[in-house]
N, C-alpha and C positions, 0 to 999 in steps of 0.2 A: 532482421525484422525488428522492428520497434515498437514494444506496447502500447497500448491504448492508453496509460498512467501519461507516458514521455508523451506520447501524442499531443494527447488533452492539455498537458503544459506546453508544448511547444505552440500549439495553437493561440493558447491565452498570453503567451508570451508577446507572440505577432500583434495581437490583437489590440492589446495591451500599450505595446510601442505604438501601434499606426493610431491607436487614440492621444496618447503623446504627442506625436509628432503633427497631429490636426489642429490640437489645442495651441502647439508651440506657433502653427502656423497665423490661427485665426485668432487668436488673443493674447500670443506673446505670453504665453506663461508656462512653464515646464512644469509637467505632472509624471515623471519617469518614475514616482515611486508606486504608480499603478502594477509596474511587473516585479517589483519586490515579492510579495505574497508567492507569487510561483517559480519562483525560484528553485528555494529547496525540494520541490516535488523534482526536479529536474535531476538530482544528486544522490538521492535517496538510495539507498542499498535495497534491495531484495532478501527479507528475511529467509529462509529455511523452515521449512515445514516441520512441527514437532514431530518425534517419532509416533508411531501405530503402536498402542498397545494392545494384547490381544490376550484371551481366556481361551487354555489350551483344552480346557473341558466342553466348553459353548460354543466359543467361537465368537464371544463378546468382543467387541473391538472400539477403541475409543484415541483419540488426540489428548485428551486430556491428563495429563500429570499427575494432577489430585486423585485419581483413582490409582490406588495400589491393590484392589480387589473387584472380582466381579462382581457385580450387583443382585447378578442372578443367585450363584451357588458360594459363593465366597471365595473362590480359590484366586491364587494369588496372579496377578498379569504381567505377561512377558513380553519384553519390547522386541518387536520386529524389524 
């Protein structure tokens, strides 16, 4: 199956070329650097979701790093 990211480039990339190769037709002049720009969406890595940090007192739970306590009661957060 193929994401909607790869899609949505694969699309502008077509798109991209067939205005290209219109231009090349009807006025003689190459414009290929139209699919430049989408390019690197095509190669891109898939980051990793950060860990779940979680308050074993509350049950606070957050993505975020910057917290090393909970907000609520203070005690300290354990990554899941």
């Amino acid at each position: 199956m193929v994401s909607s990211r790869t899609a949505t480039a694969a699309v502008g990339v077509l798109a991209s070329l067939a205005v290209s190769v219109a231009a090349w037709v009807l006025f003689d002049v190459a414009v290929f650097f139209l699919a430049v720009p989408l390019v690197p969406l095509l190669f891109r890595r898939q980051t990793e979701e950060p860990p779940v940090y979680e308050c074993p007192d509350c049950g606070f739970r957050t993505r975020d790093p910057e917290f090393a306590y909970c907000p609520r009661d203070g005690s300290q957060l354990e990554e899941q």
